[in-house]
C-alpha positions as CSV (number, residue, x, y, z in Angstrom):
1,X,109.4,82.9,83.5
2,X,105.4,82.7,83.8
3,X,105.5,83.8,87.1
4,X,107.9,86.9,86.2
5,X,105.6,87.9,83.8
6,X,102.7,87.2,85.5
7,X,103.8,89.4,88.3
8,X,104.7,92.1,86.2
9,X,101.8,92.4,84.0
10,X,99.6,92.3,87.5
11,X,102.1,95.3,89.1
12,X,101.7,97.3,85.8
13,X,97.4,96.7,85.9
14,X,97.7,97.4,89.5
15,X,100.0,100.5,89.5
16,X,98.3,101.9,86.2
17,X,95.1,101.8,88.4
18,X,96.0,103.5,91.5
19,X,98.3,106.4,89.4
20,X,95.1,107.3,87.4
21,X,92.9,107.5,89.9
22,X,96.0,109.6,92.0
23,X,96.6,111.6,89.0
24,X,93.0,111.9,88.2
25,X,92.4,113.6,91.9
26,X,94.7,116.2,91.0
27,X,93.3,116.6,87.2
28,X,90.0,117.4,88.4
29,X,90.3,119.9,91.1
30,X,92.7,122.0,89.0
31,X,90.2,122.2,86.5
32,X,87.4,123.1,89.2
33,X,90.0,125.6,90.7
34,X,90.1,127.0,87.1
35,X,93.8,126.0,86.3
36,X,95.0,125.5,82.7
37,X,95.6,121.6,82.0
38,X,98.5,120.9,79.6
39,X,99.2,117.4,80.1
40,X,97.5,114.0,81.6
41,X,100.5,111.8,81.7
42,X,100.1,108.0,82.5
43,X,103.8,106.7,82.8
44,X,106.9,108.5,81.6
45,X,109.2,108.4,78.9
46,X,108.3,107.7,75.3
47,X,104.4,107.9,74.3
48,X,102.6,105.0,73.3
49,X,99.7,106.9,72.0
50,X,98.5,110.0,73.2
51,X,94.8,112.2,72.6
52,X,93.5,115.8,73.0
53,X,89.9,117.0,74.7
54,X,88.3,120.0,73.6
55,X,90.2,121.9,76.0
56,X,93.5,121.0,74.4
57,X,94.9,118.7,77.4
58,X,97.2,116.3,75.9
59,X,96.3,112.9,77.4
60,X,99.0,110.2,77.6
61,X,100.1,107.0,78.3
62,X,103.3,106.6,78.1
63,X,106.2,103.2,78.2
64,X,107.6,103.4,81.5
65,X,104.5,102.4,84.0
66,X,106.7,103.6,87.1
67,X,104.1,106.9,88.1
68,X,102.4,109.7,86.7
69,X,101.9,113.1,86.0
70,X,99.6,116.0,85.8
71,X,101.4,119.0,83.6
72,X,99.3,122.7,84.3
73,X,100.1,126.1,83.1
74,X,102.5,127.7,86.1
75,X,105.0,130.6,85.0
76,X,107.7,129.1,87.0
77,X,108.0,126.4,84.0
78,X,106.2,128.1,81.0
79,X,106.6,131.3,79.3
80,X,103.0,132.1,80.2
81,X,101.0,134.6,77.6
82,X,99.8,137.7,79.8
83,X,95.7,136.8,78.9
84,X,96.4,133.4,80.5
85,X,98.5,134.3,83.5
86,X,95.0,134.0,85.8
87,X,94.9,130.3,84.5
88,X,98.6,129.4,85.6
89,X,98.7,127.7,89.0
90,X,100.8,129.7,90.5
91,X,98.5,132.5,90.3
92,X,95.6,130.9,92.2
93,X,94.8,131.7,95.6
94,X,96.9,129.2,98.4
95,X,93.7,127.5,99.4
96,X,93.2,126.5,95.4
97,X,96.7,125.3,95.7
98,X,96.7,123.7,98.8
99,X,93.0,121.7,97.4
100,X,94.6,120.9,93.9
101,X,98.0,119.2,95.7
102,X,95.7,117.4,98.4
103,X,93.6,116.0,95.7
104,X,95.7,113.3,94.8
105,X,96.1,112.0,98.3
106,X,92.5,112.1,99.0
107,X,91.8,110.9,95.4
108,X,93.5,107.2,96.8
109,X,91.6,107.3,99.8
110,X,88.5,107.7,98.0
111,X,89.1,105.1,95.6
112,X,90.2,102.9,98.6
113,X,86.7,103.2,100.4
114,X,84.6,102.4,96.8
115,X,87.1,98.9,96.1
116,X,86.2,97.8,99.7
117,X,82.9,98.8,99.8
118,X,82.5,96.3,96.5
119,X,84.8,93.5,98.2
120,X,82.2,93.6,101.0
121,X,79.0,93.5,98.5
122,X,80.7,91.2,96.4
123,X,81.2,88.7,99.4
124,X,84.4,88.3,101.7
125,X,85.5,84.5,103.1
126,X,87.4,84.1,105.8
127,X,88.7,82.1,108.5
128,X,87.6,82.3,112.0
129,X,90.4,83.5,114.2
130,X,90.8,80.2,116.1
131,X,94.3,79.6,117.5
132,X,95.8,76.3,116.2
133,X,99.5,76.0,118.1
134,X,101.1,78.4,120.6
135,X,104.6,78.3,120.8
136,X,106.4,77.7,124.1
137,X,107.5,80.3,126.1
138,X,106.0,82.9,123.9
139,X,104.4,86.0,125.0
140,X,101.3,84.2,123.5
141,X,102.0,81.4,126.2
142,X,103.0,83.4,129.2
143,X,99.5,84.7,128.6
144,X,98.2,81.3,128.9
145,X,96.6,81.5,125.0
146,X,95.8,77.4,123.8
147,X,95.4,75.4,121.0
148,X,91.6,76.0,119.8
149,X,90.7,79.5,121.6
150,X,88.6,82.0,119.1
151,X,89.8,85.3,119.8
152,X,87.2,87.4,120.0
153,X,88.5,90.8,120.8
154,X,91.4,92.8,121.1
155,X,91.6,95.4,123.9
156,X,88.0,95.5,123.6
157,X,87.1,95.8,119.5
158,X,86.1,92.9,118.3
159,X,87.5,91.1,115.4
160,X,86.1,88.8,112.9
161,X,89.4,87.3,111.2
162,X,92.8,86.9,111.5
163,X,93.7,90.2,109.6
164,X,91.7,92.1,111.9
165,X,94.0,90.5,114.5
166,X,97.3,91.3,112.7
167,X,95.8,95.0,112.3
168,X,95.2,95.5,116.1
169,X,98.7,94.0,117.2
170,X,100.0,96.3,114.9
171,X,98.7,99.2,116.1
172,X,99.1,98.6,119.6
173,X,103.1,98.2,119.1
174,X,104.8,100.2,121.9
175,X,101.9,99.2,124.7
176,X,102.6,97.5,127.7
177,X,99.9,95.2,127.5
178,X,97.0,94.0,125.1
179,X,93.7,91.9,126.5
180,X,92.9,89.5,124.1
181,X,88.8,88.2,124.8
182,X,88.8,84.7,123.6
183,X,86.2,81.8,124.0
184,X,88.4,78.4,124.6
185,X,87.9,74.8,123.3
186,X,84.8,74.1,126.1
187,X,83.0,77.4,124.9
188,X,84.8,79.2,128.1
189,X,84.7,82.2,127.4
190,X,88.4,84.3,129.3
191,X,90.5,87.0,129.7
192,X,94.2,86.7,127.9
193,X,96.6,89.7,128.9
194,X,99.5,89.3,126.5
195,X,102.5,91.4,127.9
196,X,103.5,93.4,124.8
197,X,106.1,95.6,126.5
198,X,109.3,96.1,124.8
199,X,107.8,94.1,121.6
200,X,109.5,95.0,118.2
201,X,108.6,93.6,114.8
202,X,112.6,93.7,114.5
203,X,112.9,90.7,111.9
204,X,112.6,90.9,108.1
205,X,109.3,89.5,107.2
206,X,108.0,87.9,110.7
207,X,104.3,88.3,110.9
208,X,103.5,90.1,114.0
209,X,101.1,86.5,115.3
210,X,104.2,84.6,114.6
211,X,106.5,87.2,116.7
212,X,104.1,86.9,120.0
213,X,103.9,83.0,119.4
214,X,100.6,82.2,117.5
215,X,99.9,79.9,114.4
216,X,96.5,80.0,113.0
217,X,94.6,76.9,112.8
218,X,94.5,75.5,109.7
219,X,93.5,71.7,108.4
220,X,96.4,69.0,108.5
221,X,98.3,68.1,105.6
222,X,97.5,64.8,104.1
223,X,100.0,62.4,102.6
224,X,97.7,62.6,99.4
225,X,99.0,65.1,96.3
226,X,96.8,67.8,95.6
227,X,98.7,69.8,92.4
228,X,101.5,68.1,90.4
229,X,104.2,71.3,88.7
230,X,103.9,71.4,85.2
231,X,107.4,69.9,84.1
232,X,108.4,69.4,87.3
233,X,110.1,65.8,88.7
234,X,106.9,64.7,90.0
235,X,105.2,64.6,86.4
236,X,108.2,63.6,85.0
237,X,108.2,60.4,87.3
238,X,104.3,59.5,86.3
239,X,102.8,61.3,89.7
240,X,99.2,62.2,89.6
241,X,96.4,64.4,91.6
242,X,95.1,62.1,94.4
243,X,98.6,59.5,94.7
244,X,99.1,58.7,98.4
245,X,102.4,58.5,99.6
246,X,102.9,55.7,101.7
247,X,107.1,55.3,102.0
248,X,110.3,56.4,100.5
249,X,113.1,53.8,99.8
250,X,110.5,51.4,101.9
251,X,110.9,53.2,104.9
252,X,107.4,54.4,106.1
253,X,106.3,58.0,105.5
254,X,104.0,59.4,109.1
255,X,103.3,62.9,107.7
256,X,104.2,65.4,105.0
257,X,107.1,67.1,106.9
258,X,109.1,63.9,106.9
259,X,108.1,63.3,103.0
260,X,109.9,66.8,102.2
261,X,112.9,66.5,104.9
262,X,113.5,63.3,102.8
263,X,112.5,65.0,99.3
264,X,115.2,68.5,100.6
265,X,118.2,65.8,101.7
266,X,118.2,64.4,98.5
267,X,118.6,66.5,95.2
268,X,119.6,64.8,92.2
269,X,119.1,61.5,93.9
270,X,117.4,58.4,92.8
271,X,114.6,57.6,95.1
272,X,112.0,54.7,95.3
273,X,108.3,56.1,95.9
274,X,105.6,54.1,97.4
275,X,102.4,55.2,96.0
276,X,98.6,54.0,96.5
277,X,96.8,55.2,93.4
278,X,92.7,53.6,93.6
279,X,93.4,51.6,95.8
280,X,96.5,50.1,94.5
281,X,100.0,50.0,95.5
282,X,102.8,50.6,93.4
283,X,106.5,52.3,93.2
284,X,107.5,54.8,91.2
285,X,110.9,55.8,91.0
286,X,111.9,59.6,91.3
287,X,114.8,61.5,90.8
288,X,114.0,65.3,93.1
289,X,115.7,68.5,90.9
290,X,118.2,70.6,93.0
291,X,117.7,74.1,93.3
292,X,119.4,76.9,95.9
293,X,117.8,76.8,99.5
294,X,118.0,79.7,101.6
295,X,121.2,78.6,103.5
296,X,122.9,78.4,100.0
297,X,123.0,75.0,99.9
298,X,121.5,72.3,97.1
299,X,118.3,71.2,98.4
300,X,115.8,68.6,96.4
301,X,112.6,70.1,94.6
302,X,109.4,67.3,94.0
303,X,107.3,70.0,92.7
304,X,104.3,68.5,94.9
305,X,101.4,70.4,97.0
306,X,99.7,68.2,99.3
307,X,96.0,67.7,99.8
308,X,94.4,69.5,103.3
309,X,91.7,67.8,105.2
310,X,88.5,69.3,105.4
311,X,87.7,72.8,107.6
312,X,85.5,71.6,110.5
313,X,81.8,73.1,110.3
314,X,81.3,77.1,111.1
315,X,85.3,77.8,111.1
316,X,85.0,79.3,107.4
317,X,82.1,82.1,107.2
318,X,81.2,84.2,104.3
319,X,80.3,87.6,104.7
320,X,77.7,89.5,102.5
321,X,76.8,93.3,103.0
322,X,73.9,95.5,101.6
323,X,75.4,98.5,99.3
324,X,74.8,100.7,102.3
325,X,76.8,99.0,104.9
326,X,79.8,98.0,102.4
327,X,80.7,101.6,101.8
328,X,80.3,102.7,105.7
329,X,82.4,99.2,106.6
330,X,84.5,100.4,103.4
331,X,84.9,104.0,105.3
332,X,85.4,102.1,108.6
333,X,88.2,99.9,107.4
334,X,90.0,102.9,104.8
335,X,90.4,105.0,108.3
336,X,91.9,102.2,110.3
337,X,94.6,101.4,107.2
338,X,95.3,105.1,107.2
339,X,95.9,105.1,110.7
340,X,98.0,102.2,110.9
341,X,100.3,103.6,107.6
342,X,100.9,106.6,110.1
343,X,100.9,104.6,112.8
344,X,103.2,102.3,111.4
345,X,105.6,105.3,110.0
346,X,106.3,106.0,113.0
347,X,107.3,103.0,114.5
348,X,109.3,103.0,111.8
349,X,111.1,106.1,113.2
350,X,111.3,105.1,116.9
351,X,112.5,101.6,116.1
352,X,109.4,99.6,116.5
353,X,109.4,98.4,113.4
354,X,112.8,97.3,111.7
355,X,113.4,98.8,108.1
356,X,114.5,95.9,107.1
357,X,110.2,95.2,107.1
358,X,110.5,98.0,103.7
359,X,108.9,96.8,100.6
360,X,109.3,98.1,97.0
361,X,108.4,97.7,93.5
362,X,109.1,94.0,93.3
363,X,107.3,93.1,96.6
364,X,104.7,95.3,95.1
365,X,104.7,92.7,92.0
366,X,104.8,89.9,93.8
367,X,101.9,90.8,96.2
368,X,100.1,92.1,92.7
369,X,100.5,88.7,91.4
370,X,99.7,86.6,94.0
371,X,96.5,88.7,94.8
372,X,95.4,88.4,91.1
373,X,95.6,84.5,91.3
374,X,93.7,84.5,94.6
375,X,90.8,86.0,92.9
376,X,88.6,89.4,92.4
377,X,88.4,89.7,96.4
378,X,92.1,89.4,97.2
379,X,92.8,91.8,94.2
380,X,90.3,94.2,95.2
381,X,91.8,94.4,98.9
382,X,95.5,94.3,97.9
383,X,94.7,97.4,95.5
384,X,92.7,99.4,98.5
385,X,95.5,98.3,100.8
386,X,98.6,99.5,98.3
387,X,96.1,102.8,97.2
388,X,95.5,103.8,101.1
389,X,99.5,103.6,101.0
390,X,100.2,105.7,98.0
391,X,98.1,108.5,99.6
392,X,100.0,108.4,102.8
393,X,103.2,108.0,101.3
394,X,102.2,110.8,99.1
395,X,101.6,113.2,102.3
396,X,105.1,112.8,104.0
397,X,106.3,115.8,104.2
398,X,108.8,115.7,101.6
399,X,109.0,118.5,99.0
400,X,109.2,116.2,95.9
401,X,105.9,114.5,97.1
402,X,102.5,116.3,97.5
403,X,103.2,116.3,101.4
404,X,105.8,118.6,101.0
405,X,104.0,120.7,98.7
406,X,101.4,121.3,100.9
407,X,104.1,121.8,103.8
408,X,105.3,124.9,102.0
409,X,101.8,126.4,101.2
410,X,100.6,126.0,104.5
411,X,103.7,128.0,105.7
412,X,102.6,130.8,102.8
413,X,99.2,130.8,104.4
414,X,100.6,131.2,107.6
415,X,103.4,133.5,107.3
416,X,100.9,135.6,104.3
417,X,104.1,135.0,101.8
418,X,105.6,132.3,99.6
419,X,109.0,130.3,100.8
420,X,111.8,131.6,99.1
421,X,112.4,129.7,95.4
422,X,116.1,128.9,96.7
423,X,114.9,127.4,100.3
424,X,112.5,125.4,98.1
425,X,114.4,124.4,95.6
426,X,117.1,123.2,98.3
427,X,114.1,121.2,99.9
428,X,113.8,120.2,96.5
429,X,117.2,118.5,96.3
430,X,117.0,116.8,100.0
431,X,113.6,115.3,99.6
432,X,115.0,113.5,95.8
433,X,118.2,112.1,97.8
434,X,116.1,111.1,100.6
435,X,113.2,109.2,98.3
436,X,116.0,107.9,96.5
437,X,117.5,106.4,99.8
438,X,114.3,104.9,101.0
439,X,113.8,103.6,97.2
440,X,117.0,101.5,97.0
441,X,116.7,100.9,100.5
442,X,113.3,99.1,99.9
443,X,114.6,97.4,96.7
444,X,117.5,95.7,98.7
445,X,115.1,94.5,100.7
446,X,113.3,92.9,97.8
447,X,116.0,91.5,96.6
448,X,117.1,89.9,99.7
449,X,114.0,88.6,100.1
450,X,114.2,86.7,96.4
């Protein structure tokens, strides 16, 4: 239950952030455009409380936190009094038009470079992309990529972390090849050509490093507990931070995947733990709790997170940037996420990239949540990351989203006359079933993933 709620009060903070700012981008080049202002909606539905400016917008927020909206004076909604016809919207000039729907759009984009440029000043950690297994007879192997090589490039940019590596295999999908400039476990530095052709991210949820055959390095799992579950069947059976395991029903425990095969095959089972706690050994006798694994059957649940060893010297670097370089690297790294949302549209569309890879609102959550406990970094990058999204979902060219919007004024600016209301207002209709497809497409997806 506190993680429900915890992931819904970070979606709402997270989503309430990125629709203002959305919302806000439309609000403010209407009023420059001169356009009446009725309504500055946060949410829809009922009102929670609600306040007027001087110019008589109505601001709102409202109790569903599901969008947004910005309400002007346009005679195709409102009876419109003939001395404030010249403020209606519809009555502006296409280019006012065409800058007032763009706004929003460029509004996320905006807000996107300012949260990275302060994610960079504030101080970024990360691990050095050094490759810790390669699986056999990967793509990663064929291209003779080993256990300890830093990458250092990829097709000739460099990269500094292992998102920077996810973010160029991404957005070289559909190549035939990618070089991959790496300096081995002697300091060697070589040459990898990983053969990408015919490469799909075809699987629900398969990292794209995982798909070609790499796992990160990380440090080893220790036998020695690191977090104890509130209320779970470790801390009911008296197990504390820093407890060794040492065997299970006396047989000998090697490493921590053996402890949880053991811990899995045994739900509602009595077991006999072999503990060293300072320096002493004792037993302490458990009982795991059963829950649903993903093959549908009962698996045991310790409620246990093990201790890792120590990150060797120089793998984990921390990054700090003057105000001046975070907002160009914030620029830099806005551009390449907008280019790899279109990029990865497409892919979408030509079968790169299975649609079974769709999030929606409860991923959302869930990625809200998680990046809130990570910290003000993680937070800060997941909200760029999700508001560089909203923009270019926001500019497909669908016309119940800004995209389509502008699709029909820049055909007015072309053709030197407004689309007809009905061929909009059929647009209208086939852009709702469509976003409503995608929508409960995505939330299947969600669900399958819980």
């Amino acid at each position: 239950m506190f993680d429900f709620l915890w992931n819904l009060g970070s979606f709402i903070l997270a989503l309430g952030i990125l629709v203002t700012v959305h919302e806000y981008g439309h609000f403010w080049v209407a009023r420059k455009a001169g356009v009446e202002v009725l309504r500055f909606s946060i949410g829809f539905g009922k009102p929670l409380c609600r306040w007027y400016d001087k110019f008589g917008t109505e601001y709102v927020i409202a109790m569903i936190p599901l969008g947004g909206y910005v309400k002007m004076l346009d005679e195709r909604v409102d009876d419109v009094p003939s001395e404030k016809r010249h403020l209606a919207f519809n009555n502006k000039p296409v280019l006012s038009r065409i800058a007032v729907v763009a706004a929003g759009p460029i509004a996320n984009f905006l807000f996107a470079i300012l949260v990275l440029a302060a994610m960079y000043m504030i101080g970024v950690q990360s691990a050095k992309p050094v490759v810790g297994q390669v699986q056999t007879n990967s793509r990663a192997a064929m291209a003779s990529m080993q256990s300890g090589d830093h990458i250092l490039s990829m097709s000739g940019k460099e990269v500094n972390t292992w998102q920077d590596v996810t973010f160029s295999l991404m957005s070289h999908l559909g190549e035939d090849v990618i070089e991959v400039k790496v300096k081995d476990a002697q300091q060697q530095v070589a040459i990898r050509q990983i053969n990408i052709d015919g490469w799909k991210l075809d699987k629900q949820d398969e990292a794209p490093l995982t798909a070609i055959g790499i796992t990160p390095y990380r440090p080893a799992v220790t036998l020695t507990l690191g977090h104890i579950a509130k209320e779970s069947a470790a801390e009911l059976a008296g197990l504390k931070v820093n407890d060794t395991i040492k065997a299970l029903n006396d047989k000998p425990i090697a490493n921590w995947q053996q402890f949880v095969q053991v811990i899995q095959a045994s739900p509602n089972r009595q077991l006999t733990l072999s503990i060293e706690r300072n320096g002493i050994n004792q037993n302490v006798s458990i009982v795991p709790q059963a829950r649903q694994g993903q093959d549908g059957t009962l698996q045991g649940f310790l409620g246990v997170v093990p201790l890792l060893e120590k990150w060797p010297d120089g793998y984990i670097e921390t990054r700090h940037y003057g105000p001046l370089d975070s907002m160009v690297l914030g620029a830099e790294k806005t551009f390449e996420l907008v280019r790899l949302s279109f990029d990865m549209i497409g892919n979408l569309l030509t079968g790169q990239v299975s649609v079974k890879n769709l999030s929606g609102p409860v991923g959302i959550a869930v990625g809200a949540g998680n990046s809130v406990s990570y910290g003000i970094v993680a937070f800060l990058s997941f909200l760029a990351l999700i508001s560089v999204n909203l923009g270019v979902f926001n500019l497909l060219p669908l016309p119940v989203l800004d995209g389509g919007h502008l699709m029909y004024y820049i055909i007015e600016l072309i053709r030197k006359k407004p689309v007809s209301e009905k061929t909009q207002e059929l647009g209208f209709k086939v852009g709702a079933i469509v976003l409503i497809a995608l929508t409960c497409f995505a939330l299947l997806n969600d669900v399958s993933r819980l």
